[in-house]
PDB file of N, CA, C and O in Angstrom, chain B, residues numbered from 101:
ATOM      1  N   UNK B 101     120.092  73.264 106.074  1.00  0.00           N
ATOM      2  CA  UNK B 101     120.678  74.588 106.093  1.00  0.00           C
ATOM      3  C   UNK B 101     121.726  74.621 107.203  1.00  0.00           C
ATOM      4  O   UNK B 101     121.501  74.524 108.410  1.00  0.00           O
ATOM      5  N   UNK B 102     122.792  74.758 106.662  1.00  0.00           N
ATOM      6  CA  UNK B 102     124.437  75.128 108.257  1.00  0.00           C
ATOM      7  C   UNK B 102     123.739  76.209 108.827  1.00  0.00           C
ATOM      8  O   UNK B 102     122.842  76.896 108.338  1.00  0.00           O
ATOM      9  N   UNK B 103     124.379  76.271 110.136  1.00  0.00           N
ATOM     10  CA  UNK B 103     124.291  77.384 111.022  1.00  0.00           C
ATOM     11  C   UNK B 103     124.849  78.931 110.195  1.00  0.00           C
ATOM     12  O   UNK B 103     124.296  79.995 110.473  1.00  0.00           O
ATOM     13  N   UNK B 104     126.031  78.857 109.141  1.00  0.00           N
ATOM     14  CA  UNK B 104     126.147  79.939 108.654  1.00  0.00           C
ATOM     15  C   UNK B 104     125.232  80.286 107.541  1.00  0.00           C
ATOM     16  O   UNK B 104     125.418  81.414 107.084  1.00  0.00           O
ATOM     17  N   UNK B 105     124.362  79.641 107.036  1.00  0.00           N
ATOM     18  CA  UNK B 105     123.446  80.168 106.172  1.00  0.00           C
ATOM     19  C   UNK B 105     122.185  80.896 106.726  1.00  0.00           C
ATOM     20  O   UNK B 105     121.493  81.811 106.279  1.00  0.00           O
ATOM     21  N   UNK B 106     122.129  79.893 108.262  1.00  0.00           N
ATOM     22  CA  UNK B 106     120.834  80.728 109.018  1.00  0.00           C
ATOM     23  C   UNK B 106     121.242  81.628 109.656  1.00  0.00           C
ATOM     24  O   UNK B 106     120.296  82.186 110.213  1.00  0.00           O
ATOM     25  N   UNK B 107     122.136  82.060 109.870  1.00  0.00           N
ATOM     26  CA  UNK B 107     122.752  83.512 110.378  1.00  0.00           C
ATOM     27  C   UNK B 107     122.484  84.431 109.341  1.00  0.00           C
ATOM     28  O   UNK B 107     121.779  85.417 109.554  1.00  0.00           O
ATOM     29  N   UNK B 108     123.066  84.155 108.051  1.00  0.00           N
ATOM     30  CA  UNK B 108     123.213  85.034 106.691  1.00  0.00           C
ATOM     31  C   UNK B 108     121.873  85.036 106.642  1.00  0.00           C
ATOM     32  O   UNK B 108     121.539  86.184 106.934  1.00  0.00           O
ATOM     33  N   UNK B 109     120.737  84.257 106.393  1.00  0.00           N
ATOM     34  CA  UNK B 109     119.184  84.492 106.183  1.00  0.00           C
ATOM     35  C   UNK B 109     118.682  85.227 107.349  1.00  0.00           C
ATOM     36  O   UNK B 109     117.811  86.054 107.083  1.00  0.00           O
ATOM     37  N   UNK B 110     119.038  85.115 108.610  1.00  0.00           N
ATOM     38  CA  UNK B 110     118.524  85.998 109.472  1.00  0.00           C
ATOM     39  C   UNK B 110     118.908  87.705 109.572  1.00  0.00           C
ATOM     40  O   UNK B 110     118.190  88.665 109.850  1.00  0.00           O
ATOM     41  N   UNK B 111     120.686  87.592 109.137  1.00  0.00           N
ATOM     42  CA  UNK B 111     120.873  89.201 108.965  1.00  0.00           C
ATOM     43  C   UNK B 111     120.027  89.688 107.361  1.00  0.00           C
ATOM     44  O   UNK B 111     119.564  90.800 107.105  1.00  0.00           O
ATOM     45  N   UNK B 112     120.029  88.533 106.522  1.00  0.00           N
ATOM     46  CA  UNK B 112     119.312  89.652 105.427  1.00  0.00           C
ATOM     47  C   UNK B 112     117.545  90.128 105.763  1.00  0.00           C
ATOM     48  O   UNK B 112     117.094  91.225 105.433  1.00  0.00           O
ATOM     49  N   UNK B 113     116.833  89.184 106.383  1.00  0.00           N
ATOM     50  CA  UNK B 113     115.541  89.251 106.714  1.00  0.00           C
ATOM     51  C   UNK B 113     115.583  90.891 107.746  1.00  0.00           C
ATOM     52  O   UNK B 113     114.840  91.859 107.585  1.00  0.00           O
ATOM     53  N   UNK B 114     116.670  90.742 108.748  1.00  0.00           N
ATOM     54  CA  UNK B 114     116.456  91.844 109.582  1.00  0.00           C
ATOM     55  C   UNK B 114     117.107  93.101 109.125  1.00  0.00           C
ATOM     56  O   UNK B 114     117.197  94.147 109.768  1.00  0.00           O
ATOM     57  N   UNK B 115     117.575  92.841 107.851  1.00  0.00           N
ATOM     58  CA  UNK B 115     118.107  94.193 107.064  1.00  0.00           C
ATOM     59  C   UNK B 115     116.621  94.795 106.507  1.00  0.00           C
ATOM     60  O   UNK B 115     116.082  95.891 106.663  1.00  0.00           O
ATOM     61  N   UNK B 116     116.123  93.306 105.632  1.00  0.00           N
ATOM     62  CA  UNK B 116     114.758  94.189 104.734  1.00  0.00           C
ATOM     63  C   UNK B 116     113.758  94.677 105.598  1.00  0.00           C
ATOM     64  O   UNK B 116     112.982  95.505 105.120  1.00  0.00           O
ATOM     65  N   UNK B 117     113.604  94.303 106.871  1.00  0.00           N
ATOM     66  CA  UNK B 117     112.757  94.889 108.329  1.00  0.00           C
ATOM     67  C   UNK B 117     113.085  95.999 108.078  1.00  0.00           C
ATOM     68  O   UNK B 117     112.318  96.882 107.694  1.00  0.00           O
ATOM     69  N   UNK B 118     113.929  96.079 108.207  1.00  0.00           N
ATOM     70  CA  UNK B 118     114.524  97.786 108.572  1.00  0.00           C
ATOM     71  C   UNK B 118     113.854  98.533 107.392  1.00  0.00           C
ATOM     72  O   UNK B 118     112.778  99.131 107.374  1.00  0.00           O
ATOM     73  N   UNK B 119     114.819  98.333 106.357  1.00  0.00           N
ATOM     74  CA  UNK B 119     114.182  99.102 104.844  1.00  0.00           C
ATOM     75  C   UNK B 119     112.832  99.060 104.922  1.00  0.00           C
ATOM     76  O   UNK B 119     112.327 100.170 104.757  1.00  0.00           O
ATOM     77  N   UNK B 120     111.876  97.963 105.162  1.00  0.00           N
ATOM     78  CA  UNK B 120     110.306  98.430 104.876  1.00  0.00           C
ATOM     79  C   UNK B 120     110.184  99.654 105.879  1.00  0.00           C
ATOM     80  O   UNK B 120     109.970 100.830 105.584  1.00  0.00           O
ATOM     81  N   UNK B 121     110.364  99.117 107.088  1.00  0.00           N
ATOM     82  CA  UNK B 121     109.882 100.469 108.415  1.00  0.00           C
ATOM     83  C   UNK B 121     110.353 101.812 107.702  1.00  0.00           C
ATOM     84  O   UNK B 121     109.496 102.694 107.760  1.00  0.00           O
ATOM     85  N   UNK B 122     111.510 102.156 107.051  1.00  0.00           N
ATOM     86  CA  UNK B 122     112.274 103.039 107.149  1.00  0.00           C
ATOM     87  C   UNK B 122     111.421 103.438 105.325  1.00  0.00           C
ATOM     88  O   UNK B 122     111.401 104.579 104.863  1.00  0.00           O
ATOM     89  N   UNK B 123     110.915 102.404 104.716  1.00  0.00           N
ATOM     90  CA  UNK B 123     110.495 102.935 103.697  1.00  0.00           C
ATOM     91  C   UNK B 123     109.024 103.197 103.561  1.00  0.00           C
ATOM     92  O   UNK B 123     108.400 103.551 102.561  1.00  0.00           O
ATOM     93  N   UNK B 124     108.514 102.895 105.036  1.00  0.00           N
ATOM     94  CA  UNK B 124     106.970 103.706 105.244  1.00  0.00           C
ATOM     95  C   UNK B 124     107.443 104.683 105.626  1.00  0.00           C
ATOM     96  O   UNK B 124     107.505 105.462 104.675  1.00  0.00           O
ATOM     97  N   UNK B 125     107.827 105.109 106.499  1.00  0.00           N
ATOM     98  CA  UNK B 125     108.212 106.247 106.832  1.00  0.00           C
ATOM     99  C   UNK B 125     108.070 107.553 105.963  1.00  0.00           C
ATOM    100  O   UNK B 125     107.471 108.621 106.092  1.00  0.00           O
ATOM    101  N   UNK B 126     109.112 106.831 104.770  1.00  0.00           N
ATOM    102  CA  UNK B 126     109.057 107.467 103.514  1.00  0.00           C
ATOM    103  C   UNK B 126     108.307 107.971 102.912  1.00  0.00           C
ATOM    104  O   UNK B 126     108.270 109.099 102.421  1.00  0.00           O
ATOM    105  N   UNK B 127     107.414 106.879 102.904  1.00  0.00           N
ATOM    106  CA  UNK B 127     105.987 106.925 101.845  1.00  0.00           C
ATOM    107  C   UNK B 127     105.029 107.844 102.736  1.00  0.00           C
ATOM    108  O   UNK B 127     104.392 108.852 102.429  1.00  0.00           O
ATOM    109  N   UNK B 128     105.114 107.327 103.637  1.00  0.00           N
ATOM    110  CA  UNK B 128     104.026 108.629 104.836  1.00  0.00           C
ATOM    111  C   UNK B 128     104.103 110.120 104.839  1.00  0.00           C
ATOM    112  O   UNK B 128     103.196 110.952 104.809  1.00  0.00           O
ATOM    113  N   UNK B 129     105.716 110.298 104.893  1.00  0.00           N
ATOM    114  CA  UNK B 129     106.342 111.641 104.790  1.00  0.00           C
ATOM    115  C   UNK B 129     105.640 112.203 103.380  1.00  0.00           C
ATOM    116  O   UNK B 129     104.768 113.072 103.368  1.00  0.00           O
ATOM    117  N   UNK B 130     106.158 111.576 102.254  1.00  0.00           N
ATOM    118  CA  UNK B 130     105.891 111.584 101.110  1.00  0.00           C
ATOM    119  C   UNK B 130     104.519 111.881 100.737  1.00  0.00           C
ATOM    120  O   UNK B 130     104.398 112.763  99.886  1.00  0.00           O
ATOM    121  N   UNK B 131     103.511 111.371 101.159  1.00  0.00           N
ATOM    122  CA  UNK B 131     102.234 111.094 100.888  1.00  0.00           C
ATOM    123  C   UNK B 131     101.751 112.600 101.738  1.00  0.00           C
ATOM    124  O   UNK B 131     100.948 113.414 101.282  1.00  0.00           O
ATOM    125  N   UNK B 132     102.489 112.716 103.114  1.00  0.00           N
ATOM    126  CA  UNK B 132     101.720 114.123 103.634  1.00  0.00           C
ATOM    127  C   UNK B 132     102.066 115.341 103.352  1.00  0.00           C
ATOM    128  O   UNK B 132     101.913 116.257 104.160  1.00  0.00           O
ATOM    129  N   UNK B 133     102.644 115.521 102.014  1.00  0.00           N
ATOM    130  CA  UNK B 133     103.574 116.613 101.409  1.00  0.00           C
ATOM    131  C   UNK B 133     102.240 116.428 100.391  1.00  0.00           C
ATOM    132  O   UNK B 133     101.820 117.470  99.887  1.00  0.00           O
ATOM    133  N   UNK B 134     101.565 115.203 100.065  1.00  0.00           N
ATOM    134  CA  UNK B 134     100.709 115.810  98.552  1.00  0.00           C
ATOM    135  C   UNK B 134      99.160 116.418  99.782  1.00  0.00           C
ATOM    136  O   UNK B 134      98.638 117.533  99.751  1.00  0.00           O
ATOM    137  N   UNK B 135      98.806 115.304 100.677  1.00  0.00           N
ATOM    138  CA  UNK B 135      97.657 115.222 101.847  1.00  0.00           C
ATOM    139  C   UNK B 135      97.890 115.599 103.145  1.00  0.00           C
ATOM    140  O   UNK B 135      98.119 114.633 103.873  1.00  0.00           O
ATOM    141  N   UNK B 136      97.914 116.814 103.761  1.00  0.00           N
ATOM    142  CA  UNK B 136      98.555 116.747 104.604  1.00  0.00           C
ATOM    143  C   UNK B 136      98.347 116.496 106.247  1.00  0.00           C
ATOM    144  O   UNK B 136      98.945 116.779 107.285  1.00  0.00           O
ATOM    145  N   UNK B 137      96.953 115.689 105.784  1.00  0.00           N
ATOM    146  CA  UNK B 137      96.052 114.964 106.844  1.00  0.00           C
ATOM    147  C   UNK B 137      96.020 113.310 106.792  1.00  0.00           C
ATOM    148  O   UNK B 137      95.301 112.572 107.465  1.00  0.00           O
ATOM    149  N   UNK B 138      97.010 112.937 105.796  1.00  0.00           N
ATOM    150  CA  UNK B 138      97.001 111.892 105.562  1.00  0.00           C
ATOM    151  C   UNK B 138      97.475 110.826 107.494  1.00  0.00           C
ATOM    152  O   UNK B 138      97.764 111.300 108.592  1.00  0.00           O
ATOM    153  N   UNK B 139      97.356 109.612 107.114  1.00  0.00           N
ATOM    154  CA  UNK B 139      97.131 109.098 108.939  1.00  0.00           C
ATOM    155  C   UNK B 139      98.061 107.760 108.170  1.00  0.00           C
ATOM    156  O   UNK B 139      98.282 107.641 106.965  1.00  0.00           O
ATOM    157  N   UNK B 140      98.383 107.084 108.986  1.00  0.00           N
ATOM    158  CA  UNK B 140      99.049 105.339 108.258  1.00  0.00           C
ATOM    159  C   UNK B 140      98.002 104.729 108.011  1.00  0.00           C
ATOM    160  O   UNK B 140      97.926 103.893 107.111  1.00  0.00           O
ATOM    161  N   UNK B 141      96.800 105.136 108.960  1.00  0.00           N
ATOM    162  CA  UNK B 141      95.738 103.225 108.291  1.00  0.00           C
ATOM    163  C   UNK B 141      95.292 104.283 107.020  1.00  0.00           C
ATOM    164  O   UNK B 141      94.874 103.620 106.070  1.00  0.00           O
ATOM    165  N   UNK B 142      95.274 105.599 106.785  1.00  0.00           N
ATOM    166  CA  UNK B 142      95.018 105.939 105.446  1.00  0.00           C
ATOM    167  C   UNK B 142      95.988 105.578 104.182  1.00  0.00           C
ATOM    168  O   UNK B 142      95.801 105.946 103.023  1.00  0.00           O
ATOM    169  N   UNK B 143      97.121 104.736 104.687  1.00  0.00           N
ATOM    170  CA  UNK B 143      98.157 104.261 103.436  1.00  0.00           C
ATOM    171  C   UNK B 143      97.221 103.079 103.440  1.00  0.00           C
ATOM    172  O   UNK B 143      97.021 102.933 102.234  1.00  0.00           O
ATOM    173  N   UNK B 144      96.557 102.188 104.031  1.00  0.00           N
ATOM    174  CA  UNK B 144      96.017 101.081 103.458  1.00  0.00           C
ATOM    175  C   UNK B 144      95.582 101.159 102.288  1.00  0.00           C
ATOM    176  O   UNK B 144      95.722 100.178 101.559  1.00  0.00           O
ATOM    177  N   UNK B 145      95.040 102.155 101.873  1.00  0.00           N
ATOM    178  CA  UNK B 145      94.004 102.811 101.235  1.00  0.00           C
ATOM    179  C   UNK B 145      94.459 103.926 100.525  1.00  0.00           C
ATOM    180  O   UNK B 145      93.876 105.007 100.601  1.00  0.00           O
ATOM    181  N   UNK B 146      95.927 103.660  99.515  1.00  0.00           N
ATOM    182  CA  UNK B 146      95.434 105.514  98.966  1.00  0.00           C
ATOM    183  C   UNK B 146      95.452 105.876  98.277  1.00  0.00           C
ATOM    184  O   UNK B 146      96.071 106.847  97.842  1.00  0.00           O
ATOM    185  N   UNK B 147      94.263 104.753  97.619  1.00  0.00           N
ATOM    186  CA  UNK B 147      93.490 105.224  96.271  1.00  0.00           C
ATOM    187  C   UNK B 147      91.982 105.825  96.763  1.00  0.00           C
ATOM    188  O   UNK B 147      90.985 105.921  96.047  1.00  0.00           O
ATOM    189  N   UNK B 148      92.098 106.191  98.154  1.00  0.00           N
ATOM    190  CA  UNK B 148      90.791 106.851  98.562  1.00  0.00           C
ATOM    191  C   UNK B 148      91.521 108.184  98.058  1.00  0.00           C
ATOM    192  O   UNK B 148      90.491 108.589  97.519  1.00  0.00           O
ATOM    193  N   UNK B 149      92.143 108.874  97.872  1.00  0.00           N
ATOM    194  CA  UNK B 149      92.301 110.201  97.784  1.00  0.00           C
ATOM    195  C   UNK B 149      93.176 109.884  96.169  1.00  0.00           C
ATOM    196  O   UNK B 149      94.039 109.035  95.944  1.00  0.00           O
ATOM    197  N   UNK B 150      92.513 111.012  95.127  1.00  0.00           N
ATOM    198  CA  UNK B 150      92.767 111.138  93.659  1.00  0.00           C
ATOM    199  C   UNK B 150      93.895 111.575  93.750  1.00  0.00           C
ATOM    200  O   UNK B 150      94.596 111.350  92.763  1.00  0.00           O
ATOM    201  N   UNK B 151      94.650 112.472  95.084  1.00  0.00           N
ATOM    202  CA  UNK B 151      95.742 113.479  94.518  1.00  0.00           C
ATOM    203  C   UNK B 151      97.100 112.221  94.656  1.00  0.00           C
ATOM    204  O   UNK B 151      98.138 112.173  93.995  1.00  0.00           O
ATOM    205  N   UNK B 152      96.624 111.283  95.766  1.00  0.00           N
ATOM    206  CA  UNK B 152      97.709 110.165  95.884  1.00  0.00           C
ATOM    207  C   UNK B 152      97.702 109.036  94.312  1.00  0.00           C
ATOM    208  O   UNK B 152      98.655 108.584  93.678  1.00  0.00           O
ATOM    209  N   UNK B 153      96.648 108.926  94.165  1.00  0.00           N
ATOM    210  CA  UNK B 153      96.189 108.053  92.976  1.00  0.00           C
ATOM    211  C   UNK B 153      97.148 108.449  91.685  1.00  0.00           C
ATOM    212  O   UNK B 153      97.469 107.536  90.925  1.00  0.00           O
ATOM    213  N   UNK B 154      97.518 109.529  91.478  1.00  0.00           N
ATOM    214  CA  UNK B 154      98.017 109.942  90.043  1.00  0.00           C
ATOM    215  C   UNK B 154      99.216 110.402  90.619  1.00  0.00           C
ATOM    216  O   UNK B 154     100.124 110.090  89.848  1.00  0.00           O
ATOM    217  N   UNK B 155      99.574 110.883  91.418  1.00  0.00           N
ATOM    218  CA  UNK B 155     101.112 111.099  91.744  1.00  0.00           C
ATOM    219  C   UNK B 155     102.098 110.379  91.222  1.00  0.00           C
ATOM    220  O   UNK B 155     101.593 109.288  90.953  1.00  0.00           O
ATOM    221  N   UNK B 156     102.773 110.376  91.045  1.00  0.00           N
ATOM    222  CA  UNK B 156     104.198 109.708  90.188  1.00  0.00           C
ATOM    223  C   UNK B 156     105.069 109.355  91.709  1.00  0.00           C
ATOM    224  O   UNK B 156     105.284 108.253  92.213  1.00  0.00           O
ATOM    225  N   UNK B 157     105.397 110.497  92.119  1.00  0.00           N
ATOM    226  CA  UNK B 157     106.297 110.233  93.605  1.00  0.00           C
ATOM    227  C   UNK B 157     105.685 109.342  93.884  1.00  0.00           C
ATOM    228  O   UNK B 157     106.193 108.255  93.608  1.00  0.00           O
ATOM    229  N   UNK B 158     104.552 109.340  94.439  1.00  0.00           N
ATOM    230  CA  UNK B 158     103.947 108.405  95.914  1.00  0.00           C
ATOM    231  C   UNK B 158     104.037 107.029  95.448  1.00  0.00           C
ATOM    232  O   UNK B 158     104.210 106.002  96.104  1.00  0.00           O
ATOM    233  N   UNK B 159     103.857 107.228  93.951  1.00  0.00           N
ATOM    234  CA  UNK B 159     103.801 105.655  93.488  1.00  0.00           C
ATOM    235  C   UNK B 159     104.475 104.882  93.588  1.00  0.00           C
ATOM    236  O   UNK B 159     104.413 103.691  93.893  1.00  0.00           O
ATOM    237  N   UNK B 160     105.663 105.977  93.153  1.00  0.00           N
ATOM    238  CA  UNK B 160     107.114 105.191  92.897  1.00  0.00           C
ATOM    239  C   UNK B 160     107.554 104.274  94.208  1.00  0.00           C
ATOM    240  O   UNK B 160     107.830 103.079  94.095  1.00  0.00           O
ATOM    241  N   UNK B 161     107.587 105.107  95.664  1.00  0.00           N
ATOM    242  CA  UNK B 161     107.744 105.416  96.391  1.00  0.00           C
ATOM    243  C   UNK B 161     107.007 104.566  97.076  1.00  0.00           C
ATOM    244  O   UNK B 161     107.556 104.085  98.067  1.00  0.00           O
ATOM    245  N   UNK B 162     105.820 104.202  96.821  1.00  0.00           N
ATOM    246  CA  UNK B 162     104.577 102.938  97.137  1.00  0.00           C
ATOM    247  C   UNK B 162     105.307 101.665  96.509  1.00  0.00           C
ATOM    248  O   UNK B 162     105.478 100.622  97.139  1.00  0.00           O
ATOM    249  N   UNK B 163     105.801 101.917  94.922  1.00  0.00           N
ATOM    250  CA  UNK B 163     106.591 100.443  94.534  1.00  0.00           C
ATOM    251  C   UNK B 163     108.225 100.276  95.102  1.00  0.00           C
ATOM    252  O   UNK B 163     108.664  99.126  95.115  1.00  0.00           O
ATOM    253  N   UNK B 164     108.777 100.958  95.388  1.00  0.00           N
ATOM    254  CA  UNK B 164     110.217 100.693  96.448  1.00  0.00           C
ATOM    255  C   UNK B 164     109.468  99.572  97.845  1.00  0.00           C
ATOM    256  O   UNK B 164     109.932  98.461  98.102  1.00  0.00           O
ATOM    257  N   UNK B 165     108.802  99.916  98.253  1.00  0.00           N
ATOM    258  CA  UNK B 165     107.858  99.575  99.617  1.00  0.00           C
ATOM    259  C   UNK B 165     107.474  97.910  99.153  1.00  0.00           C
ATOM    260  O   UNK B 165     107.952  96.829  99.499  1.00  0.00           O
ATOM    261  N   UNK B 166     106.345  98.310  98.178  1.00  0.00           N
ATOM    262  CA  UNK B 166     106.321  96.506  98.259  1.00  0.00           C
ATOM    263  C   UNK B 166     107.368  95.558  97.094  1.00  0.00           C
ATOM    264  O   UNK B 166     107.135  94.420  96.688  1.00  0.00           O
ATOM    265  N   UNK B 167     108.257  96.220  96.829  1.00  0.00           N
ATOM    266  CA  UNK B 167     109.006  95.426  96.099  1.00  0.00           C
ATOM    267  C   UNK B 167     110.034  95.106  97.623  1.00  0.00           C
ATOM    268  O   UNK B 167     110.420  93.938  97.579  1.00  0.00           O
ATOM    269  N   UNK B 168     110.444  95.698  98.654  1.00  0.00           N
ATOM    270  CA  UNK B 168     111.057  95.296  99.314  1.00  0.00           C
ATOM    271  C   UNK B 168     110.221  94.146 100.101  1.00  0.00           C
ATOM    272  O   UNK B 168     110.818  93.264 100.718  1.00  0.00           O
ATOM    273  N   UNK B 169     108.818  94.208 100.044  1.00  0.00           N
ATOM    274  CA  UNK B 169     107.782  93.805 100.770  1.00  0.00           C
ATOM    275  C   UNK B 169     107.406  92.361 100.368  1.00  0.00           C
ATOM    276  O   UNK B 169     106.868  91.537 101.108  1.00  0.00           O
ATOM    277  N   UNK B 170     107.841  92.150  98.833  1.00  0.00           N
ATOM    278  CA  UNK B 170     108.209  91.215  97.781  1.00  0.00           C
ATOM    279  C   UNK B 170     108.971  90.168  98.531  1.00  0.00           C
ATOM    280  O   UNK B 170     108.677  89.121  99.107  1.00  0.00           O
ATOM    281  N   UNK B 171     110.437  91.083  98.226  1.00  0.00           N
ATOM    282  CA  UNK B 171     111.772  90.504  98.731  1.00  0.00           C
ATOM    283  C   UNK B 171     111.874  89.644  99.975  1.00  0.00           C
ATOM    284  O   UNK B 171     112.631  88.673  99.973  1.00  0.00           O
ATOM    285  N   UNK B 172     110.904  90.061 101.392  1.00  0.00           N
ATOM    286  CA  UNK B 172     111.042  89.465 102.173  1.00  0.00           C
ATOM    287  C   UNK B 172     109.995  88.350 102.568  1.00  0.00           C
ATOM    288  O   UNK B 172     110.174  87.719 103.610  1.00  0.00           O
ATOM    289  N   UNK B 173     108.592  88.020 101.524  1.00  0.00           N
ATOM    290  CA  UNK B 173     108.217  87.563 101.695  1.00  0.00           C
ATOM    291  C   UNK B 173     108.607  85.938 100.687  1.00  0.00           C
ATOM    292  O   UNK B 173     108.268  84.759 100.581  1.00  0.00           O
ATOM    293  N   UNK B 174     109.677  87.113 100.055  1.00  0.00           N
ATOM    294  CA  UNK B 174     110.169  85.696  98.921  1.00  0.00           C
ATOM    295  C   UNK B 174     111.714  85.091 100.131  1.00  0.00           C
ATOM    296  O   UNK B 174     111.558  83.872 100.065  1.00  0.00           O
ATOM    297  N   UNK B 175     112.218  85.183 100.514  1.00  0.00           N
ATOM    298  CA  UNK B 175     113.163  84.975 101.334  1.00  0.00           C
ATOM    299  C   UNK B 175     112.650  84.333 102.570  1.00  0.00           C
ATOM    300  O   UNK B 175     113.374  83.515 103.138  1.00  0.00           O
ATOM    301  N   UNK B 176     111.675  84.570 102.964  1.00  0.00           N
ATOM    302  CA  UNK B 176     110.564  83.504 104.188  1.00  0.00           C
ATOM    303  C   UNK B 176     110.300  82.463 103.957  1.00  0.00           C
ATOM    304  O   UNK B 176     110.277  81.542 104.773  1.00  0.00           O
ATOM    305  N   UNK B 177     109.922  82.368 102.223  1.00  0.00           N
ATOM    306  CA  UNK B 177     109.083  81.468 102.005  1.00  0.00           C
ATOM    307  C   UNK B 177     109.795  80.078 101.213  1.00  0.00           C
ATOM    308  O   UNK B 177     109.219  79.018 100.968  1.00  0.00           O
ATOM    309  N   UNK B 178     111.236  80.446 100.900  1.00  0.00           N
ATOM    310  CA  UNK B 178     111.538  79.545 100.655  1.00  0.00           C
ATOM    311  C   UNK B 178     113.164  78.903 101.455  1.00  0.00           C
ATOM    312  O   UNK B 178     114.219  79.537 101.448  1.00  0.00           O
ATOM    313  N   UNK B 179     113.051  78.133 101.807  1.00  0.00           N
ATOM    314  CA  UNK B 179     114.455  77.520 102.774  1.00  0.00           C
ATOM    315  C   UNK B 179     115.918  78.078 102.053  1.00  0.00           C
ATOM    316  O   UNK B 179     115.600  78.836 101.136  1.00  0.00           O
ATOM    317  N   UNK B 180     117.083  77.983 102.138  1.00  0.00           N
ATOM    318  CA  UNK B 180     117.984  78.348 101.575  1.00  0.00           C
ATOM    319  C   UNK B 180     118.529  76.919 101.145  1.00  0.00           C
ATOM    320  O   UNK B 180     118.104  76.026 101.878  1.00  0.00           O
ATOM    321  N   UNK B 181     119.364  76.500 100.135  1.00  0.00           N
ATOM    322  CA  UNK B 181     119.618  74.859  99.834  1.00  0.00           C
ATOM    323  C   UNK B 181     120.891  74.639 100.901  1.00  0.00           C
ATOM    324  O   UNK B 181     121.212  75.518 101.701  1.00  0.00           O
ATOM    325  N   UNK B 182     121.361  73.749 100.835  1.00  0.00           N
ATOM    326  CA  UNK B 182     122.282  73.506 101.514  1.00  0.00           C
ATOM    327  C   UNK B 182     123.467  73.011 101.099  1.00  0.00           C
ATOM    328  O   UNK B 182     124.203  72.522 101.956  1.00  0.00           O
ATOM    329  N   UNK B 183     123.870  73.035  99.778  1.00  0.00           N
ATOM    330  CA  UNK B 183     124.683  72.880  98.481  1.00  0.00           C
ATOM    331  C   UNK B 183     125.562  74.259  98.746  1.00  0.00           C
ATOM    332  O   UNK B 183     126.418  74.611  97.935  1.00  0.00           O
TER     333      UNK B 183
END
């Protein structure tokens, strides 16, 4: 891998950082509009509460999260070529 590819892999890794933080955030905000006692270690978990379980928002909003959550674990895991 050149030095300019590990630059480019390091700004995209510390872009999708951002987006996850910024897309819990989201989901937290989101989630304490349906629960409004909801806590973060209660996102581990939030199929403990039915009203999060069937929501459409939270879901959606839960799949933005680990599809970015996806993205950066697929970008870790594999080297960039050097072609």
């Amino acid at each position: 891998m050149t030095n300019k590819q590990s630059t480019n892999k390091q700004s995209i890794d510390h872009l999708l950082v951002e987006l996850i933080e910024q897309q819990h955030a989201e989901l937290l905000k989101c989630g304490r509009r349906i629960v409004p006692t909801l806590t973060p270690e209660d996102m581990l978990q939030p199929n403990d509460y039915m009203e999060l379980e069937h929501h459409p928002h939270f879901r959606y909003e839960e799949g933005v999260l680990a599809g970015y959550q996806t993205v950066l674990a697929a970008l870790r895991a594999s080297p960039m070529s050097s072609s």
